[in-house]
N, C-alpha and C positions, 0 to 999 in steps of 0.2 A: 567394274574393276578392269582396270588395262593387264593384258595378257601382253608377256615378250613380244608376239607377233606385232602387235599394237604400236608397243610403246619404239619398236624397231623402221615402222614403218612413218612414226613422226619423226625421232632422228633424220630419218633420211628425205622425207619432204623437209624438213628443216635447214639441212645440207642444199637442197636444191636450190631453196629460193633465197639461201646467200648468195651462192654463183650466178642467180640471174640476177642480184641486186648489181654483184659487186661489176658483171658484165654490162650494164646499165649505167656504171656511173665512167667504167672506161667508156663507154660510147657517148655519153654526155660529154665528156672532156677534150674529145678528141673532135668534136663538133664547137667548142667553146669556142671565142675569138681570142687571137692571141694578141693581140693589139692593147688591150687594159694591164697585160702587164709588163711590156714594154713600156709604157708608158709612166708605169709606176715606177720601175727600176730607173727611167730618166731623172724622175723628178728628185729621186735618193741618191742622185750621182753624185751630188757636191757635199751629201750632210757627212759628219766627221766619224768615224769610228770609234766603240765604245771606248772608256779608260778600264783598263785592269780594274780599277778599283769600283763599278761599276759590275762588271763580270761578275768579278767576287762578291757581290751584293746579290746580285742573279743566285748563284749558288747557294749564298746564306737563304733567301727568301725563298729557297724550291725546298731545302734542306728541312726547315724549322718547323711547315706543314706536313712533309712526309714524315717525320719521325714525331710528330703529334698524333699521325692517325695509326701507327704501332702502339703509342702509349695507350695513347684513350683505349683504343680495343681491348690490351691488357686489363685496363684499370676498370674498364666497365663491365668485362669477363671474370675477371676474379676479383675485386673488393666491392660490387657492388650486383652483379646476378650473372650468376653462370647460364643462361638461358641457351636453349639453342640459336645458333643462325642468328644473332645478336651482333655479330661481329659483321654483315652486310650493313650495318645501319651508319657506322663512319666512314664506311668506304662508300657507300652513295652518296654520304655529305659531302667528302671529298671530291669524287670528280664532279659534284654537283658545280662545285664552287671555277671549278676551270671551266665548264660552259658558261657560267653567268659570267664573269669577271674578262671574259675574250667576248660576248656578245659586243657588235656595233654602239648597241641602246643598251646598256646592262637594268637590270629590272633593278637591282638594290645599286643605286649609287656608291661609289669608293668613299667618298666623304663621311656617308651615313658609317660605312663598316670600320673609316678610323676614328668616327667618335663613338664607336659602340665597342671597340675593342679596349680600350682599357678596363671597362665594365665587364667585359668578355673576361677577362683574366683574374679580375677581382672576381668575379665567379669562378673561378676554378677554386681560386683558394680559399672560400666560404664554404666552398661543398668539400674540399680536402677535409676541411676543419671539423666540419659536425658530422663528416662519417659516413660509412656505405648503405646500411640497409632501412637507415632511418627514411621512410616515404620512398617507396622505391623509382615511384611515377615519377615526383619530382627530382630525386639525384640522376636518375638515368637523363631526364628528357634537359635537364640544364648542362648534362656535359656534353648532351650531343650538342646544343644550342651554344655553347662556350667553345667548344673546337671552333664549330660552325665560322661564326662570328669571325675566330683568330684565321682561320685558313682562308675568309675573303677577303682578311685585309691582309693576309702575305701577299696571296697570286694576286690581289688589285693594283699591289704596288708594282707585282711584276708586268701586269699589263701597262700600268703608267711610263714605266722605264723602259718600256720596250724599243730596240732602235728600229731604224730605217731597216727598209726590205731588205735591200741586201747583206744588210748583218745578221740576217734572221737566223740562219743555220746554227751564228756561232751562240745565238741569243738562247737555240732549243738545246744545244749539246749541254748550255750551262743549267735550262733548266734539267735535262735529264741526270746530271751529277750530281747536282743538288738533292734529288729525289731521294739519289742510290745512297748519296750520304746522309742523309735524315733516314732510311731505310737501316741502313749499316749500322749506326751509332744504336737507333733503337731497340733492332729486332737482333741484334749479334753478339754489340759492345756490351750494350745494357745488362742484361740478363745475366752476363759471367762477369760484372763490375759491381752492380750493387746487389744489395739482398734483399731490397723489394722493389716497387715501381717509382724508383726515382727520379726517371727518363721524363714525367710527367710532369712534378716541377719544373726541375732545371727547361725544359723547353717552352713552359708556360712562360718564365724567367726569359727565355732569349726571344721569345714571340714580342717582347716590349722592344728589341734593339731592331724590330722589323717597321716599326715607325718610320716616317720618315722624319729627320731630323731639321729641329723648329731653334730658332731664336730663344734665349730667354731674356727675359725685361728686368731684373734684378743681378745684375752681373756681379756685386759686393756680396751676394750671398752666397755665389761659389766657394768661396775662400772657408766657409763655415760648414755646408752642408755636410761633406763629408766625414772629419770630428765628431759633428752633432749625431750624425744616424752611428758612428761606433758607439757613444757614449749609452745613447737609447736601444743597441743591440745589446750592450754586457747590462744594461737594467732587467731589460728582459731577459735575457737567457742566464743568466745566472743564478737566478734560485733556483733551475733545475739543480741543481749541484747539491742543496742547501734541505729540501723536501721541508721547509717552516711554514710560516703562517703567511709569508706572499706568496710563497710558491701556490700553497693550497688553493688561495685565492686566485691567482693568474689559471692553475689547472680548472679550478669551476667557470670563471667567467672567460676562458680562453677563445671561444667564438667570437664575442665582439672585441678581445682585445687583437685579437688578427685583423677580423673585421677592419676595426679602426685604424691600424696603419696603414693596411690598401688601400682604404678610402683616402687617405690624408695625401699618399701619393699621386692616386689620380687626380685631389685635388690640385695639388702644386703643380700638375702638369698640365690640365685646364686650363688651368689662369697663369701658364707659362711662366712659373717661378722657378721650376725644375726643366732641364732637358731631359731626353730620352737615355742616357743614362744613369743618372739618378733614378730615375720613377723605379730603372730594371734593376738598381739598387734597396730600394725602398721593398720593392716584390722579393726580391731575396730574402729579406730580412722577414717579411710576412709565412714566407714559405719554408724558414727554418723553424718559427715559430708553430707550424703546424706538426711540424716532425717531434720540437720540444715537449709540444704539449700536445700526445697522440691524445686520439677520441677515444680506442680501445681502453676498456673497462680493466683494471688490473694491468701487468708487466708483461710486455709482449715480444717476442723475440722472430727475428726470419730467416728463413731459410728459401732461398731460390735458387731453381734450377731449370734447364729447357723445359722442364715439366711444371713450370709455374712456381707460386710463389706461397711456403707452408707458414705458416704462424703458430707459433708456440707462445700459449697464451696461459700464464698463470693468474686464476682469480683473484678480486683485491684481498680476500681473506687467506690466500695461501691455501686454501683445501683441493683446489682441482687444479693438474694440467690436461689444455684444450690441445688439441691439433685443430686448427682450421686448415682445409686448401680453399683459397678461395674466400668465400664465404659460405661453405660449409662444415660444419666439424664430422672430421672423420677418426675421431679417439678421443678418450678422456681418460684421464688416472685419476684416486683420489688418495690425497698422500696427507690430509690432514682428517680426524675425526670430528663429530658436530662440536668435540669440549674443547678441539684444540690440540691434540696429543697426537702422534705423529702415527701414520698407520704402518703396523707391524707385519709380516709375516707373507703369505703370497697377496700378490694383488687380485682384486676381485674384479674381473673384468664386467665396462660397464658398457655405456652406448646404445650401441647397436647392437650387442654381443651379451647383453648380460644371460644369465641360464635358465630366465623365464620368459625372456624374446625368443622369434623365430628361429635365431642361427642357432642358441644354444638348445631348443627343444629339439631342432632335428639332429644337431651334434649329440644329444644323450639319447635319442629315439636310436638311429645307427650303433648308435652304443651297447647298446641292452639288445638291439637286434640279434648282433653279431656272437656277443657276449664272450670276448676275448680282446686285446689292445688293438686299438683301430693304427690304418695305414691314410696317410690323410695330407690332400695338396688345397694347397691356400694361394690363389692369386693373388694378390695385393698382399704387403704388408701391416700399412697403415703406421700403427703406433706399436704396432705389438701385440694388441690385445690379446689375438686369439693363439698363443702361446701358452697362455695361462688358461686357456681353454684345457689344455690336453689333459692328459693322465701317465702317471709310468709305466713305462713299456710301450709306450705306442708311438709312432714314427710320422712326426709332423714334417713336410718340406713346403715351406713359403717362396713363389715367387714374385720377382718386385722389379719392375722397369728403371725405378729410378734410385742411384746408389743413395744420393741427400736423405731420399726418408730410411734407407736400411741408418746410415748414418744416427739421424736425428732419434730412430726410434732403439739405437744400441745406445745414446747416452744416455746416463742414471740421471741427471740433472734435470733431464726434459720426461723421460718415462723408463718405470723400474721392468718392466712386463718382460723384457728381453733377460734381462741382468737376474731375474725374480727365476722366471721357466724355463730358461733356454738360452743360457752364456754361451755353448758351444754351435747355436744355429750359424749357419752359413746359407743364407738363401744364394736365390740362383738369380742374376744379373741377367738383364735382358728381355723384349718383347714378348709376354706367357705365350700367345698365338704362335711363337717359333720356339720357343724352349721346352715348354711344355708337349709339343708335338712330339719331341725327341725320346721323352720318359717313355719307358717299355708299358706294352701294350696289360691290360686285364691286373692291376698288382693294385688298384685304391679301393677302401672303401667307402672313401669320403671326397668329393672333392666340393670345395667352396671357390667359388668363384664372387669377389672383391672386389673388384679393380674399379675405382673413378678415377677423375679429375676436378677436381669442385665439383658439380653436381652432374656433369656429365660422362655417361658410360663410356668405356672405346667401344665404338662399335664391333669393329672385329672380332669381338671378344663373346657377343651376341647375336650370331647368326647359326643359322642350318649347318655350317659347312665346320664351325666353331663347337657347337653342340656332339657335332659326330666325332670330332677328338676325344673331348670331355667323355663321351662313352663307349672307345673305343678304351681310356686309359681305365676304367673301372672292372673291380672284382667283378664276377657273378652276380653277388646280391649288392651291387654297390650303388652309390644316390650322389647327387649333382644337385647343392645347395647353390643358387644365385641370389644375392641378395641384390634387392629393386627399390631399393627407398629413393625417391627421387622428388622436390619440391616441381618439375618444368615438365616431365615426360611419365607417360603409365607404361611400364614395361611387362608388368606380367602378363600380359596378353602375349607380350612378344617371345618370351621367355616359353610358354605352355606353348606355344607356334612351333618354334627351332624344334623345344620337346618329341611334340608329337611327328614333326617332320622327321622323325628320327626313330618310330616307334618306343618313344618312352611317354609315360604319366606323369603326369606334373598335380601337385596338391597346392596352394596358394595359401598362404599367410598374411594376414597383413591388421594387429593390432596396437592400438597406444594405449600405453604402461599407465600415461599419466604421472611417469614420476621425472618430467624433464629440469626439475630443481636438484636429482640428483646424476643428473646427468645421464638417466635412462630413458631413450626416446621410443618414439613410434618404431615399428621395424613392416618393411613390406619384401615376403621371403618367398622366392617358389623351388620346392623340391621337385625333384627329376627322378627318376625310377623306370627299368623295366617291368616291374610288377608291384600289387599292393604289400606285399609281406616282406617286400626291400625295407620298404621305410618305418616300417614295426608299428609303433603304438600312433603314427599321426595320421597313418589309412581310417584310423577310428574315432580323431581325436574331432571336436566341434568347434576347434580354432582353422583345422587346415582345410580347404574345400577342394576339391577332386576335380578336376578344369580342366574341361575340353577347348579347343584353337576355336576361335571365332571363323567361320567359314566364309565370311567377307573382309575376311584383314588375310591379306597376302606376307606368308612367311616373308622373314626377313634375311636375309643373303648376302655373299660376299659382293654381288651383284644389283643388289636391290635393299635400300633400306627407306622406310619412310619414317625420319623424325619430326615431320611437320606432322602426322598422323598422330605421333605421340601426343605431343604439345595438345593437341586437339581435346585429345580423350583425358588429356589432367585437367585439363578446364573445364569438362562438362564434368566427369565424375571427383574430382574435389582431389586433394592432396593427402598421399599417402603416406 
């Protein structure tokens, strides 16, 4: 196990032996001949300087791969696995692809990557179309293999069109604007323009106008194409409108009917019947059809915000609303009964929450402990649920980072939990790690601590330095519920860590219900305590286990976190 000392003392050998690289390569330089590139600047003396309209192809072509590799991250982060450190794997694609495509000898030929890039594309929108979590191996490994493809054949072209030396300067400023505008549009525009990840088409769409432009051999068929592809847009897209008996059918067999319009584009473009703006016509047209006819199962609605991207999902029977962030569900309502009849009266909170999981056993354990109205802080909001957790007279305060879900989880339309227990709640806006810090010291008897992202935790939120808040804001006999349910990372080790770094106990939870058709899942829970008779009846109980810190896992700190560590320990010991 590395000690500070340790890990301080490779830092700084690390530091050292860049100064002697980077001292190494000035002394190589300065020893080089200068004669080759005088020479080369000779031989570029006469060639002519780029056209604007050239420049501005520089730009589109640096543009369409940097705001592909914001999308994809998005898209492979939240609609298809929140995993950790997942977001290194398109950005090594990326600059992979500017070593290879500026090498002398390039390993993958230019030519190879413009006849694999319409293929490249027509894969994006096959995998749009059949959805995120189906075979996770192959959605994941085809969209890194689909950027791949399209961002060799952007920078291929930019190495193709590259001018003479001496215009080189003006050739990098255009790639670096380019960047900053594929950067901009994605990681800025996007995000406060659409309501989910639609940066991902539309770029997949303009990655076709990075072709370079061909001849076509049917010039009489200009005159027609365009007519023809509106008349087969309002075919297809019009019984969305209609919900009949094409619709049904276009919705069931909708993968190959996208399918096969890509494909017909890239034919036409193959055998040069189509130029390159048709084809990026034709892909439009495939790419609206993915949006017409979503994969998700029942009526789905978005909500996005700098905290990603929420889906509100109503089953095709009408009996549940889902919150997913991501692709994970973080609430559920149930607003219809099994006969059909509309559910009356308070909601029954379910999930992760219901009052035979983890949160609700230790929420009625502190309960009965105390045996007067609890005082009680919630980080996260989620949907609401644990609203209808409480009881009268006792003083729930929610805090919630992000206004969209206070939002989404106040309308009655998407979920009744707020409207049901708590119309007058005002939670508190803002990062919990600094608002929370603020609340007056020794006044909860409960605090729960919520807070994701898709499936990943904030860290902050889970460290030694985090923990000592949490028990600095707690009654006498008060307890610090964390919930750990995580598909990618084991945290209650970490969890009993900070704990005991803190002199508190920690008891461990972690059961499935087995009832996830009613929308009641697994829950994996650790209670916090300065002593056994804080947490009442679950010091006793044979669900909760009594968990001392692993004395070879290093707490986790504002300073030190290991989530590669985690990952580790989900894959050997199995999913909680």
């Amino acid at each position: 196990m590395f000690t500070l000392r340790t890990q301080n003392l490779i830092w700084t050998g690390g530091y050292g032996l860049l100064i002697v690289l980077i001292a190494s390569c000035g002394v190589l330089l300065l020893r080089s001949p200068a004669t080759a590139a005088i020479d080369t600047l000779a031989e570029d003396s006469d060639a002519p300087p780029p056209s604007w309209t050239l420049r501005a192809r520089w730009i589109f072509l640096a543009a369409v791969p940097s705001g592909l590799l914001i999308a994809v991250t998005a898209h492979i982060s939240t609609d298809i696995a929140a995993a950790p450190l997942l977001w290194v794997l398109p950005l090594s694609l990326y600059l992979l692809t500017w070593v290879l495509v500026f090498q002398s000898r390039p390993l993958l030929p230019h030519k190879w990557m413009l006849m694999a890039q319409p293929l490249a594309i027509i894969g994006v929108i096959v995998l749009l179309a059949v959805g995120g979590e189906r075979n996770l191996l192959i959605t994941l490994g085809g969209n890194l293999l689909c950027f791949f493809i399209i961002a060799m054949a952007c920078h291929g072209e930019l190495a193709r069109t590259r001018p003479a030396a001496k215009y080189l300067t003006g050739f990098y400023v255009g790639l670096s604007f380019g960047g900053m505008v594929g950067g901009l549009f994605a990681g800025l525009i996007a995000p406060f323009t659409f309501s989910w990840v639609a940066e991902y088409p539309i770029l997949a769409a303009l990655a076709v106008l990075c072709r370079p432009p061909a001849e076509e051999r049917l010039q009489n068929w200009n005159r027609w194409f365009w007519p023809l592809l509106v008349i087969i847009a309002v075919l297809l897209i019009a019984p969305t409108y209609s919900n009949g008996k094409l619709y049904a059918w276009l919705e069931e067999q909708r993968v190959y009917v996208i399918t096969l319009v890509a494909m017909i584009g890239m034919i036409l473009t193959v055998l040069r019947v189509t130029g390159t703006a048709k084809f990026a016509g034709i892909i439009v047209l495939a790419l609206v059809l993915v949006r017409a006819y979503p994969a998700d199962d029942g009526r789905v609605e978005t909500v996005r915000s700098f905290f990603g991207v929420h889906k509100i999902v109503v089953t095709a029977n009408g009996q549940y609303h889902v919150l997913m962030h991501g692709t994970t569900i973080h609430g559920a309502e149930k607003f219809q009964n099994d006969d059909g009849t509309p559910v009356t009266g308070r909601p029954e909170p379910i999930t992760y929450y219901h009052k035979d999981g983890g949160i609700g056993q230790a929420i009625a354990a502190i309960r009965e402990r105390k045996g007067a109205p609890l005082r009680v802080a919630v980080i996260g909001l989620g949907s609401g649920t644990l609203t209808c957790a409480s009881e009268p007279g006792e003083t729930w305060k929610f805090f919630e980072i992000d206004q969209s879900m206070v939002d989404t989880a106040r309308d009655p339309k998407y979920f009744s939990y707020i409207q049901s227990c708590a119309s007058d709640l005002k939670p508190v806006i803002g990062d919990a790690r600094l608002t929370f810090a603020r609340e007056p010291d020794g006044i909860y008897d409960l605090i729960i601590v919520d807070a994701y992202s898709s499936d990943a935790i904030p860290i902050h939120l889970a460290t030694e330095e985090a923990m000592e808040i949490y028990k600095d804001k707690l009654a006498p006999q008060g307890a610090v519920v964390m919930h750990v349910s995580n598909r990618h990372l084991e945290l209650s080790s970490v969890v009993v860590g900070i704990a005991e770094a803190n002199d508190l106990k920690s008891w461990v939870y972690s059961e499935d219900s087995n009832r996830d058709s009613e929308y009641i899942f697994a829950t994996s829970v650790v209670v916090s305590a300065r002593e056994e008779t804080d947490v009442g009846k679950l010091a006793s109980s044979e669900q909760w286990a009594l968990t001392e810190a692993d004395e070879d896992q290093r707490v986790w700190t504002d300073d030190y976190s290991n989530v590669l560590g985690a990952v580790w320990r989900r894959l050997r010991d199995g999913e909680q």
